[in-house]
MARNU-32789 format. One record per residue: residue in three letters; x, y, z of N, C-alpha, C, CB in turn. Coordinates in nm, 3 decimals. Glycine has a CB too. Example, Ala and Ser with C-alpha at 12.3 -4.5 7.8 and 13.67 -1.06 7.14 Angstrom:
! MARNU-32789
[site 'ALA', [1.319, -0.569, 0.780], [1.230, -0.450, 0.780], [1.320, -0.330, 0.780], [1.131, -0.447, 0.905]]
[site 'SER', [1.285, -0.225, 0.708], [1.367, -0.106, 0.714], [1.290, 0.003, 0.787], [1.408, -0.060, 0.572]]
This chain:
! MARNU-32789
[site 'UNK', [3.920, 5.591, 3.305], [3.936, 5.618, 3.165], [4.001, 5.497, 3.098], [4.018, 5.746, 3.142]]
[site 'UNK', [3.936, 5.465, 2.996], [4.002, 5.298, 2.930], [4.161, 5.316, 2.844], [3.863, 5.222, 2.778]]
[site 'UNK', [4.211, 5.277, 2.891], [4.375, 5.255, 2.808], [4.317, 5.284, 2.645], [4.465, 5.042, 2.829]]
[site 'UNK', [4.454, 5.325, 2.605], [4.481, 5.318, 2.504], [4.557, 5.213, 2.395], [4.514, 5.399, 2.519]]
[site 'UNK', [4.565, 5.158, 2.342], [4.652, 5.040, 2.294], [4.817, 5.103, 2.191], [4.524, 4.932, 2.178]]
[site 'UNK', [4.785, 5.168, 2.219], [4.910, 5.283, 2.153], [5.052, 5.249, 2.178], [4.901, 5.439, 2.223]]
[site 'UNK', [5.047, 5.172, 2.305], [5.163, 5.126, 2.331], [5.158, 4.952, 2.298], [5.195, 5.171, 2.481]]
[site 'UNK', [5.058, 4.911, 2.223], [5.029, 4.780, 2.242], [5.184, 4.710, 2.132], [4.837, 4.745, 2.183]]
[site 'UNK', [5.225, 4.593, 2.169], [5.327, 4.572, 2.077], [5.325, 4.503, 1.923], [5.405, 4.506, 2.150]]
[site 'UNK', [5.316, 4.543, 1.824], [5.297, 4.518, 1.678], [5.260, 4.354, 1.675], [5.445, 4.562, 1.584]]
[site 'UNK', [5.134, 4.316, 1.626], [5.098, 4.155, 1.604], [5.163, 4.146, 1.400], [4.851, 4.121, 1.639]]
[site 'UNK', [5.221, 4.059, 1.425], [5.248, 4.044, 1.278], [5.144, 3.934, 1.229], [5.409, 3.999, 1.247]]
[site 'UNK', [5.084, 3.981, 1.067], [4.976, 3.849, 1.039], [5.040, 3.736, 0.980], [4.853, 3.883, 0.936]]
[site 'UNK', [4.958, 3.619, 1.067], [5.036, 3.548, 0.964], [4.949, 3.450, 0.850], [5.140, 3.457, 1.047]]
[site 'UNK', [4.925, 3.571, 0.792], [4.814, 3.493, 0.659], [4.730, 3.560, 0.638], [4.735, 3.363, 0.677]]
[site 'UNK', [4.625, 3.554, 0.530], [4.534, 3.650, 0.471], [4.446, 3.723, 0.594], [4.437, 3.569, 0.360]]
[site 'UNK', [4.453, 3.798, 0.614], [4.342, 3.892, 0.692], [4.231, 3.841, 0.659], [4.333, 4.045, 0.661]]
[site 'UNK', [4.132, 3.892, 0.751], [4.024, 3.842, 0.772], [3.880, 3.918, 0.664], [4.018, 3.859, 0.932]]
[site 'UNK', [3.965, 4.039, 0.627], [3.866, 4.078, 0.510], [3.863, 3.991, 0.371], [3.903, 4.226, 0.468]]
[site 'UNK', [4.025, 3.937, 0.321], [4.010, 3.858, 0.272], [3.988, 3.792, 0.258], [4.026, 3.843, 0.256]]
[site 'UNK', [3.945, 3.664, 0.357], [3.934, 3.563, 0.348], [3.752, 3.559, 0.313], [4.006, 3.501, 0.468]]
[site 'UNK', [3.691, 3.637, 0.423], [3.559, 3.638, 0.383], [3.514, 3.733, 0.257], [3.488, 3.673, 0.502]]
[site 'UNK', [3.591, 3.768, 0.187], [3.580, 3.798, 0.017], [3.626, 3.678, -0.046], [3.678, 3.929, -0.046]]
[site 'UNK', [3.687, 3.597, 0.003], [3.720, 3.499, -0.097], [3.612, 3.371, -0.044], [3.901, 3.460, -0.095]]
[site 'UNK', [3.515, 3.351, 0.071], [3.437, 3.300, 0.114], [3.306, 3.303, 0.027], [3.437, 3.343, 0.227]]
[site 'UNK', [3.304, 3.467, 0.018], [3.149, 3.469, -0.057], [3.190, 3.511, -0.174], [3.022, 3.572, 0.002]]
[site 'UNK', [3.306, 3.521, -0.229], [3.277, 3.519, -0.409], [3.290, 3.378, -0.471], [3.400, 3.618, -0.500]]
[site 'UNK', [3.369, 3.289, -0.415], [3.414, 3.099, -0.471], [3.267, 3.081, -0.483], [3.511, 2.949, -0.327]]
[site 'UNK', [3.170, 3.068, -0.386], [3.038, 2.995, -0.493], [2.940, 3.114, -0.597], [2.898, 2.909, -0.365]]
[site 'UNK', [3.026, 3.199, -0.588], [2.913, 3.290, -0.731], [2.992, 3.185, -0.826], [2.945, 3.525, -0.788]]
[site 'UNK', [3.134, 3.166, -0.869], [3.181, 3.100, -0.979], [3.098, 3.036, -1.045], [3.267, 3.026, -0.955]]
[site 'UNK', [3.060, 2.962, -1.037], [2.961, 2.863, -1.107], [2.855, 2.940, -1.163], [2.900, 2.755, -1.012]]
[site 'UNK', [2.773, 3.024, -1.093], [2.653, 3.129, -1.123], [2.748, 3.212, -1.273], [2.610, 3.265, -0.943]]
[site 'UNK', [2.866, 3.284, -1.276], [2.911, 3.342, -1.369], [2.949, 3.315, -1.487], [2.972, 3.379, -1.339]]
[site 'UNK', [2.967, 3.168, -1.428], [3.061, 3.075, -1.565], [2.860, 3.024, -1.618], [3.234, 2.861, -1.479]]
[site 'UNK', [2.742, 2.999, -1.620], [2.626, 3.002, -1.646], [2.572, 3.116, -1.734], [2.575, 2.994, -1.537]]
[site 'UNK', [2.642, 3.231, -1.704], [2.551, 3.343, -1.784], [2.576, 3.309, -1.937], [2.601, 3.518, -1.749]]
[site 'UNK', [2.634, 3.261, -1.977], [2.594, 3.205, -2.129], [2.508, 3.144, -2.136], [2.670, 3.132, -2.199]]
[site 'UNK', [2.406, 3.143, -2.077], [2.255, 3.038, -2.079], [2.313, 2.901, -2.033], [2.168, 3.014, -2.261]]
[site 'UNK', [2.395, 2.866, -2.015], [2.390, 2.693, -2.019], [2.435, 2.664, -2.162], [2.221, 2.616, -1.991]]
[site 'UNK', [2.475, 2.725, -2.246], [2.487, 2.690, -2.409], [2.566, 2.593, -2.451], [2.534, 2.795, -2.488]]
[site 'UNK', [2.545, 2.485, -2.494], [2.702, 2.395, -2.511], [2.714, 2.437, -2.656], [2.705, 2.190, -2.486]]
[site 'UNK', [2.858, 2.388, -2.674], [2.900, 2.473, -2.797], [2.963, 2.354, -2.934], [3.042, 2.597, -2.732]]
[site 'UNK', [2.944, 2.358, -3.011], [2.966, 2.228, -3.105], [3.129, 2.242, -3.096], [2.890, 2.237, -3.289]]
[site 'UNK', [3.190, 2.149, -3.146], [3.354, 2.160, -3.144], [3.404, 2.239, -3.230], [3.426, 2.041, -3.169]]
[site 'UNK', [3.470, 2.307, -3.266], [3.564, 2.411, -3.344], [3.522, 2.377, -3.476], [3.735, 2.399, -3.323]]
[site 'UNK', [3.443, 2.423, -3.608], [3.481, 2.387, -3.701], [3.590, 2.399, -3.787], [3.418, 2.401, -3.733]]
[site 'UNK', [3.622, 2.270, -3.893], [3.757, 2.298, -3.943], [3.729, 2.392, -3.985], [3.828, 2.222, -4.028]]
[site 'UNK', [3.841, 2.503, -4.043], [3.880, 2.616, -4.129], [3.941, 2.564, -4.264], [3.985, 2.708, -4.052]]
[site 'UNK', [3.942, 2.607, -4.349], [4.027, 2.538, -4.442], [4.078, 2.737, -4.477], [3.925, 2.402, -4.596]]
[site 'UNK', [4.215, 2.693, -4.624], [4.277, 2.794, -4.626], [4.215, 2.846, -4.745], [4.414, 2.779, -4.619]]
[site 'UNK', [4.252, 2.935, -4.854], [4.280, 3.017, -4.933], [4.235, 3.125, -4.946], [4.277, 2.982, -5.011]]
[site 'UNK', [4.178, 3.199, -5.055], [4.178, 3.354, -5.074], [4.096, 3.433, -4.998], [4.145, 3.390, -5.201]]
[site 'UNK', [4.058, 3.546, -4.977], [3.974, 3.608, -4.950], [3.903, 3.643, -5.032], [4.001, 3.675, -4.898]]
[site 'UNK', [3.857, 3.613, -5.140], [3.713, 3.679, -5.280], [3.620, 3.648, -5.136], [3.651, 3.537, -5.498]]
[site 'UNK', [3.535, 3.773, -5.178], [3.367, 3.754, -5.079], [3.251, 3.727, -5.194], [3.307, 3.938, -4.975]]
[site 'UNK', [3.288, 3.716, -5.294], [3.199, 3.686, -5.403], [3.112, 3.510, -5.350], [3.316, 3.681, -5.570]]
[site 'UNK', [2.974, 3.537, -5.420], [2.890, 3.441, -5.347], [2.944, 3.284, -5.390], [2.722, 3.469, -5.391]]
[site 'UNK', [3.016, 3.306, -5.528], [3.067, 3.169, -5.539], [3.228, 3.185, -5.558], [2.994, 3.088, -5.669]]
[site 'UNK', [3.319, 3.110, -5.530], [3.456, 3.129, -5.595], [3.497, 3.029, -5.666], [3.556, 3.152, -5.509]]
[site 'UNK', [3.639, 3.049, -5.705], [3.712, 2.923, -5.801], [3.692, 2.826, -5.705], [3.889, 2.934, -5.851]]
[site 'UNK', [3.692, 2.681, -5.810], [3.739, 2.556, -5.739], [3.854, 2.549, -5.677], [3.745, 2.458, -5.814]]
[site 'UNK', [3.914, 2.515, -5.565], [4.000, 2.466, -5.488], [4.032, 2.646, -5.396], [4.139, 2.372, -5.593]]
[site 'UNK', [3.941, 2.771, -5.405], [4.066, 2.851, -5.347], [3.967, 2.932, -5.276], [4.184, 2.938, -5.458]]
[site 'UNK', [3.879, 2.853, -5.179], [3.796, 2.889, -5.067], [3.865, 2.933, -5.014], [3.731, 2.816, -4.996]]
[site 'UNK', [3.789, 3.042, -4.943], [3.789, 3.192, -4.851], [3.873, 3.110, -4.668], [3.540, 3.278, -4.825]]
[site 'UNK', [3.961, 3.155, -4.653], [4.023, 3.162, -4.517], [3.891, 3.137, -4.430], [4.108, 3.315, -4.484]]
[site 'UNK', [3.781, 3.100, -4.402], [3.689, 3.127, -4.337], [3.600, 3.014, -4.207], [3.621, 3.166, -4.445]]
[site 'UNK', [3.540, 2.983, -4.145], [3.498, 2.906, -4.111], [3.381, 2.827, -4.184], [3.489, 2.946, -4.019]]
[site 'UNK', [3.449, 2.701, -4.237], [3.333, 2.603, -4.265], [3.190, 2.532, -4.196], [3.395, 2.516, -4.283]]
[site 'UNK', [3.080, 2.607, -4.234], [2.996, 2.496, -4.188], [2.884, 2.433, -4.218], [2.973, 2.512, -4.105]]
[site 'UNK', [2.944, 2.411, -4.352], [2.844, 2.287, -4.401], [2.800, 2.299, -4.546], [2.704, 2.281, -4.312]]
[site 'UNK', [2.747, 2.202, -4.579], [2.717, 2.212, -4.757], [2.620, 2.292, -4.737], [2.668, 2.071, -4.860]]
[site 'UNK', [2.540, 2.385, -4.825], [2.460, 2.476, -4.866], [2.370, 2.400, -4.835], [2.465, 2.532, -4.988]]
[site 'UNK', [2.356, 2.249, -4.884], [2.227, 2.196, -4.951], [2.174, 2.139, -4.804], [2.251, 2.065, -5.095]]
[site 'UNK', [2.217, 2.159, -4.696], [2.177, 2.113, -4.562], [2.160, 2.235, -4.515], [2.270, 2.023, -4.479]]
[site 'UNK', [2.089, 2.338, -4.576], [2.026, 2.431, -4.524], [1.915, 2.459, -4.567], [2.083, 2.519, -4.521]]
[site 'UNK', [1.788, 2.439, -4.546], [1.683, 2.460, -4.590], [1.617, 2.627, -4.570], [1.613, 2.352, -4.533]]
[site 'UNK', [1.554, 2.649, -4.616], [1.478, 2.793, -4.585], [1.396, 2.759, -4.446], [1.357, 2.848, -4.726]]
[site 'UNK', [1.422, 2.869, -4.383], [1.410, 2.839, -4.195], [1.473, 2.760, -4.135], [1.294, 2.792, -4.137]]
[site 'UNK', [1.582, 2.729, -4.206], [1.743, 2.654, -4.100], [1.777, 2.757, -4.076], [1.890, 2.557, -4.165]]
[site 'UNK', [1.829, 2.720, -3.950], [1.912, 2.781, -3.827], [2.007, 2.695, -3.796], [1.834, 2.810, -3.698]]
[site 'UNK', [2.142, 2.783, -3.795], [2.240, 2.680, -3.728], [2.344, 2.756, -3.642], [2.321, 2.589, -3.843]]
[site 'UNK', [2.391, 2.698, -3.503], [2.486, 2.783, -3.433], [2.610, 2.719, -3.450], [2.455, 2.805, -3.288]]
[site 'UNK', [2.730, 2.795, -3.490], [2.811, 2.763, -3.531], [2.932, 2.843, -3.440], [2.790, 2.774, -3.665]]
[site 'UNK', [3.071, 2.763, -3.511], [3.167, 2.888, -3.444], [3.225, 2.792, -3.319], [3.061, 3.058, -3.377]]
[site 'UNK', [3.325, 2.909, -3.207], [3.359, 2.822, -3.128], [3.340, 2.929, -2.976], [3.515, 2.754, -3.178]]
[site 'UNK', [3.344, 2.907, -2.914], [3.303, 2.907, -2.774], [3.365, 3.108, -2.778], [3.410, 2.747, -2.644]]
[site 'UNK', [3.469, 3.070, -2.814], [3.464, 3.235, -2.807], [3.497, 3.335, -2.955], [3.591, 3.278, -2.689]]
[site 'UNK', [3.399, 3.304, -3.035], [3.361, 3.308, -3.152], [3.230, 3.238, -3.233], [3.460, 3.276, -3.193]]
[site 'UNK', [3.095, 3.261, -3.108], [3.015, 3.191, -3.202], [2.928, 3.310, -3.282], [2.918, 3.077, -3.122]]
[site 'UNK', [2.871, 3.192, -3.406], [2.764, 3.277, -3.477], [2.653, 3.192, -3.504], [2.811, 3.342, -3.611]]
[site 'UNK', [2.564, 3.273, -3.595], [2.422, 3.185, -3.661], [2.447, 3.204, -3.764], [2.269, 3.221, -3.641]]
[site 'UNK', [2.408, 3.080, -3.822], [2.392, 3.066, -3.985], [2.239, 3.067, -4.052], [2.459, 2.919, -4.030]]
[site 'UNK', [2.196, 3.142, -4.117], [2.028, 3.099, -4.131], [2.020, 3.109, -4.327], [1.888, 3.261, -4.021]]
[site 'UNK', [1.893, 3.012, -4.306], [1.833, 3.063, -4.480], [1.732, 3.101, -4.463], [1.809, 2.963, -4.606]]
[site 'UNK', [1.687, 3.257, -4.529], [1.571, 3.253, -4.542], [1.530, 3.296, -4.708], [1.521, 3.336, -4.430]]
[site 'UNK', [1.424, 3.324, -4.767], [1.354, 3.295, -4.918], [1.505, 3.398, -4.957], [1.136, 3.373, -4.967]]
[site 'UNK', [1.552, 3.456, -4.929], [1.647, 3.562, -4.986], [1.828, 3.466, -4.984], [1.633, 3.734, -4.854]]
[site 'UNK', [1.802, 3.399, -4.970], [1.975, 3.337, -4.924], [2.022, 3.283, -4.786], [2.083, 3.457, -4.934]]
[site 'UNK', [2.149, 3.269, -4.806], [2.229, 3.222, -4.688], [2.288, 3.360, -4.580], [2.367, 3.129, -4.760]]
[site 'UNK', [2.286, 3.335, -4.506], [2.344, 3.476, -4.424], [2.381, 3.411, -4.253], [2.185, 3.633, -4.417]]
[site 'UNK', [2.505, 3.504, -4.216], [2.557, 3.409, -4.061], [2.534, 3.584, -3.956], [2.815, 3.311, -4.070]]
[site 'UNK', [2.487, 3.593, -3.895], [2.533, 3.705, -3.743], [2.579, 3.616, -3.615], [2.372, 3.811, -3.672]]
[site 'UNK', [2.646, 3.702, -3.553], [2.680, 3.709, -3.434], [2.599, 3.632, -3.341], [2.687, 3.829, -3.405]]
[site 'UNK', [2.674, 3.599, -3.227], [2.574, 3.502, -3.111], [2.608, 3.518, -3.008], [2.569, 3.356, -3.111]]
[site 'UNK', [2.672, 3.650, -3.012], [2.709, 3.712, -2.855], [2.634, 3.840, -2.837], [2.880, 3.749, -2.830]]
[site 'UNK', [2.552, 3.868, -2.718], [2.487, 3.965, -2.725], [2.578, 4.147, -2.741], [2.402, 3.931, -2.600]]
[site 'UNK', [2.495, 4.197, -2.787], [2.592, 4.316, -2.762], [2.556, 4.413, -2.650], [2.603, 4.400, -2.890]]
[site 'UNK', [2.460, 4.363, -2.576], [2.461, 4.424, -2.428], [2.587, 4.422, -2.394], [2.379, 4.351, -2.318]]
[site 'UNK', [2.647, 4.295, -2.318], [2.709, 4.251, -2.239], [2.824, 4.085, -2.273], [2.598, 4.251, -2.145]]
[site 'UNK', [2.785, 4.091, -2.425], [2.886, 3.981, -2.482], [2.872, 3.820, -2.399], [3.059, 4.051, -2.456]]
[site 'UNK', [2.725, 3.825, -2.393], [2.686, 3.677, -2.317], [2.622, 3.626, -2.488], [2.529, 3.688, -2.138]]
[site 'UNK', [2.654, 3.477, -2.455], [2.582, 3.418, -2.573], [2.436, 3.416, -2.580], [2.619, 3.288, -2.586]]
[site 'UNK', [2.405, 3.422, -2.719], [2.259, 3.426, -2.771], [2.234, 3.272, -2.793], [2.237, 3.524, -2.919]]
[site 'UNK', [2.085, 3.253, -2.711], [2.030, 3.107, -2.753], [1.950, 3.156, -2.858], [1.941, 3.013, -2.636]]
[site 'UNK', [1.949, 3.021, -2.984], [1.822, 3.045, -3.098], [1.676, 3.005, -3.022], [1.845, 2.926, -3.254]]
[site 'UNK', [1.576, 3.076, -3.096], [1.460, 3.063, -3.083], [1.380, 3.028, -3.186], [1.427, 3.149, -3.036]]
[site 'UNK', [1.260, 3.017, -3.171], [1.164, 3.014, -3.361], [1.206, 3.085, -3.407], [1.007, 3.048, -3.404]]
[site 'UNK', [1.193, 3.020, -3.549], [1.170, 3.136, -3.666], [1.364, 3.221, -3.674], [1.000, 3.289, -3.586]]
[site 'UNK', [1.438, 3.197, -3.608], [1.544, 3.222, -3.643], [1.595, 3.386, -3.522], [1.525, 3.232, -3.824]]
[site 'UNK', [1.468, 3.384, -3.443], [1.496, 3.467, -3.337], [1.626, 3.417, -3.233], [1.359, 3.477, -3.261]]
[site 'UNK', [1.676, 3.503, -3.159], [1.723, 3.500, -3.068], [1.703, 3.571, -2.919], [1.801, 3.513, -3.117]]
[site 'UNK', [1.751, 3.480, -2.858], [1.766, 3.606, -2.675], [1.864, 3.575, -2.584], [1.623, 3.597, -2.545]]
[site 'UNK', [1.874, 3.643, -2.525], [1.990, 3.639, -2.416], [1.969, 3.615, -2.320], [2.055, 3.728, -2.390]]
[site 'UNK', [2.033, 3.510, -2.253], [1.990, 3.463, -2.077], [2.053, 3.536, -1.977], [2.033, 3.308, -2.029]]
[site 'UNK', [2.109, 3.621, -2.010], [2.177, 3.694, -1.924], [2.086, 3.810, -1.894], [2.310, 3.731, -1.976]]
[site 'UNK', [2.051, 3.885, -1.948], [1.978, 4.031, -1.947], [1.830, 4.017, -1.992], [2.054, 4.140, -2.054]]
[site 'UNK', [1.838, 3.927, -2.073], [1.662, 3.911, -2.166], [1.694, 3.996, -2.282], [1.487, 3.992, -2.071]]
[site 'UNK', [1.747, 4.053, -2.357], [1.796, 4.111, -2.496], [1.708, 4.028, -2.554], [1.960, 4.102, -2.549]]
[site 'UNK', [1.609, 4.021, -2.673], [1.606, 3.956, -2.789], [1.645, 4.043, -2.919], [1.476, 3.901, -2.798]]
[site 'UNK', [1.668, 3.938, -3.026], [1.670, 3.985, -3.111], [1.629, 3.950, -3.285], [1.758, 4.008, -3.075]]
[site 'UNK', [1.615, 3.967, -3.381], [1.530, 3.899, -3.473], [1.599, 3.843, -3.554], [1.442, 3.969, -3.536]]
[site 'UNK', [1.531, 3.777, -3.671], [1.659, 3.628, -3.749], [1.743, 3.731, -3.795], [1.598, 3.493, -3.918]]
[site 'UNK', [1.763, 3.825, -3.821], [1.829, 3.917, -3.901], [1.953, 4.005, -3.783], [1.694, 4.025, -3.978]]
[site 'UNK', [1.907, 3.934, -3.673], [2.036, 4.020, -3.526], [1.974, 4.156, -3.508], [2.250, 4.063, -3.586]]
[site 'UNK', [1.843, 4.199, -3.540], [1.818, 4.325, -3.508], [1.727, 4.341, -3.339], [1.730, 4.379, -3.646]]
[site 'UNK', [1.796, 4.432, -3.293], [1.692, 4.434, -3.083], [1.578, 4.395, -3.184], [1.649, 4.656, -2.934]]
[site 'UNK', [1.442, 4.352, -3.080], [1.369, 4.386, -3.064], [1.319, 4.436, -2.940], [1.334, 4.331, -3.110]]
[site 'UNK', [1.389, 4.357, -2.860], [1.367, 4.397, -2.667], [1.521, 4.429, -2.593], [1.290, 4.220, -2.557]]
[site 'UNK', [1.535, 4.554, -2.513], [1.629, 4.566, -2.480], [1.669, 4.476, -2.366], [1.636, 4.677, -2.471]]
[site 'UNK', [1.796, 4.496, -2.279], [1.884, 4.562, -2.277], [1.996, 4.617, -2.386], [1.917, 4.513, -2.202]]
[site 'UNK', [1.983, 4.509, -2.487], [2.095, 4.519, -2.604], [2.025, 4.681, -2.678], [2.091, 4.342, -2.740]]
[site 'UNK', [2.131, 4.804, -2.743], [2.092, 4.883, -2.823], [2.151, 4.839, -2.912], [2.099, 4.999, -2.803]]
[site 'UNK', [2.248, 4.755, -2.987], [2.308, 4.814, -3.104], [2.233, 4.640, -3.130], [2.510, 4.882, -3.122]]
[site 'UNK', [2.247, 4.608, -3.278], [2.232, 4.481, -3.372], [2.329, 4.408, -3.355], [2.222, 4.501, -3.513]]
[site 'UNK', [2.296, 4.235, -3.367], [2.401, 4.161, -3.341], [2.493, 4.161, -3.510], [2.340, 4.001, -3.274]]
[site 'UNK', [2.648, 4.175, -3.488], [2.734, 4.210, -3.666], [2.684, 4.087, -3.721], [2.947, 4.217, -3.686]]
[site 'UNK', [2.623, 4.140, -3.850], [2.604, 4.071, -3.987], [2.761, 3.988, -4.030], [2.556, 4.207, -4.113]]
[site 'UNK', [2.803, 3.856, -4.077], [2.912, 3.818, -4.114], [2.882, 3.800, -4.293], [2.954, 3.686, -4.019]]
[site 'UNK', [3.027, 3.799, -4.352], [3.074, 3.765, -4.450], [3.028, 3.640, -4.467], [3.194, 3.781, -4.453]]
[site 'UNK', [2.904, 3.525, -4.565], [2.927, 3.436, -4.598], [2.925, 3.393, -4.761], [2.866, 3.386, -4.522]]
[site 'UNK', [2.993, 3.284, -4.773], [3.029, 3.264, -4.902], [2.992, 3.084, -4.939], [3.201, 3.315, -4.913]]
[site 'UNK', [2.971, 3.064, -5.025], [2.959, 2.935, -5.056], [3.085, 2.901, -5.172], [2.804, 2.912, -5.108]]
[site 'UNK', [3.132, 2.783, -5.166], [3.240, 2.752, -5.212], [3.265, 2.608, -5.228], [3.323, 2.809, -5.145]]
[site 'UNK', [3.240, 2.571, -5.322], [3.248, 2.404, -5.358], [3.140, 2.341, -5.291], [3.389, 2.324, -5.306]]
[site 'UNK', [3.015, 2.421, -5.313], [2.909, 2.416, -5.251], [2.913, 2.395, -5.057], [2.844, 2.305, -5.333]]
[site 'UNK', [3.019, 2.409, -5.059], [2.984, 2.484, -4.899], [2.993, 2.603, -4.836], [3.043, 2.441, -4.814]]
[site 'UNK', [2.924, 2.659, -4.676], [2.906, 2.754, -4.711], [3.045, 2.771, -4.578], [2.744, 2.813, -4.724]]
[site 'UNK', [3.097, 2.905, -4.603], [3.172, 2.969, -4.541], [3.152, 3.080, -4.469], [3.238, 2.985, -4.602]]
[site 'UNK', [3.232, 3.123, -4.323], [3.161, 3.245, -4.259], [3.305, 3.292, -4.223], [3.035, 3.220, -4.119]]
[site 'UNK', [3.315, 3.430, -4.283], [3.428, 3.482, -4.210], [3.398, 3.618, -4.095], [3.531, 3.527, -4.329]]
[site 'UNK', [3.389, 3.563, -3.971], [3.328, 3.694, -3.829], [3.434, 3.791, -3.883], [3.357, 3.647, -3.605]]
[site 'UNK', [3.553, 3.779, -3.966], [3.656, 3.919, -3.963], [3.606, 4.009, -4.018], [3.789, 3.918, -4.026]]
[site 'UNK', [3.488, 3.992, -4.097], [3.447, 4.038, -4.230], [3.282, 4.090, -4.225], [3.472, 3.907, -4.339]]
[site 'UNK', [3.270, 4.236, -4.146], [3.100, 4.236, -4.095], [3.048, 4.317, -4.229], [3.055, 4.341, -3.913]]
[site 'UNK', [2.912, 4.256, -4.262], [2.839, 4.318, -4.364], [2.685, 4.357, -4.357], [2.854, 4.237, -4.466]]
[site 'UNK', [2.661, 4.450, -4.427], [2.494, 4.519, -4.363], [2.448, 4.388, -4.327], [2.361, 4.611, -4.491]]
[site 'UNK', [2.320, 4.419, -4.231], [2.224, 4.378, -4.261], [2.146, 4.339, -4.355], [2.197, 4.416, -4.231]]
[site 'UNK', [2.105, 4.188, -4.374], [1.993, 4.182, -4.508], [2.123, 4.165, -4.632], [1.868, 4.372, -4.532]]
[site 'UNK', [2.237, 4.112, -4.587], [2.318, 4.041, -4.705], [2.301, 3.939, -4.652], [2.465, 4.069, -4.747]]
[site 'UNK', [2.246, 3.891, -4.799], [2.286, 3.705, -4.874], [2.351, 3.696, -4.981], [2.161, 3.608, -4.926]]
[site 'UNK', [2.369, 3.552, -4.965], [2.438, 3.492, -5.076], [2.375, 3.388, -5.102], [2.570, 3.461, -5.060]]
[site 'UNK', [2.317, 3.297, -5.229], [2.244, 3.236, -5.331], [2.327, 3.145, -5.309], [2.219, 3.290, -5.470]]
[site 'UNK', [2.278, 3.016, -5.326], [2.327, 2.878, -5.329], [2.260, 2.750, -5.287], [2.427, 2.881, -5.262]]
């Protein structure tokens, strides 16, 4: 009959066990694979912010632009510009189409991976395959809900986006 080890005398470890170590073996090269699910997206540098009021009105006083993120004169937006804006953990789109200026979201709402632009002011997600249309609405799941419509404003002829500030769908602003 084979012994028992019952009497065997206590091994103390000295260092990560062996389950750990081979969890920490095969998760170190997913890293790279995880830090990727944003498509590969590089992200433009922070735009400045400048300070003053909050009016959401399409134009405001001289000198007392909206708390918001700046990005860019109006007049460098043509009808079917697209622009990704924002900062790495805060981006959005800025688009014109025949109706105005308008910015959504650029993080999917599946799973909060960034949205690459496509034609025409579409988007999709490299993470899941989500698309969605110039306006942030699904057209293909995994995503159910719409990417948030933002607050934009033009102001000393530039235009401004405040993400604090979500508004329907299908708002513009003229400029």
């Amino acid at each position: 009959m084979p012994e028992s080890n019952h009497d065997a005398p206590a091994v103390e470890a000295l260092g990560p066990s062996r389950r750990v170590m081979l969890c920490t073996l095969v998760a170190a090269p997913t890293l790279p694979a995880l830090a990727a699910c944003g498509g590969g997206v590089s992200y433009p540098d922070p735009i400045v912010e400048t300070g003053g009021g909050d009016d959401a009105a399409a134009e405001t006083a001289p000198g007392s632009c909206p708390a918001a993120t700046n990005v860019g004169a109006a007049t460098s937006f043509a009808v079917g510009a697209y622009k990704r804006a924002g900062s790495s953990q805060d981006p959005f789109i800025v688009g014109r189409d025949a109706g105005g200026l308008y910015a959504f979201s650029a993080l999917c709402t599946h799973q909060y991976c960034t949205v690459s632009l496509r034609s025409a002011g579409a988007s999709s997600c490299g993470c899941h395959g989500a698309t969605f249309d110039a306006n942030g609405r699904v057209t293909r799941g995994p995503a159910s809900s719409p990417l948030p419509n933002y607050q934009t404003t033009i102001c000393e002829g530039n235009v401004f986006v405040d993400t604090s500030q979500e508004v329907p769908i299908g708002t513009r602003v003229q400029g």
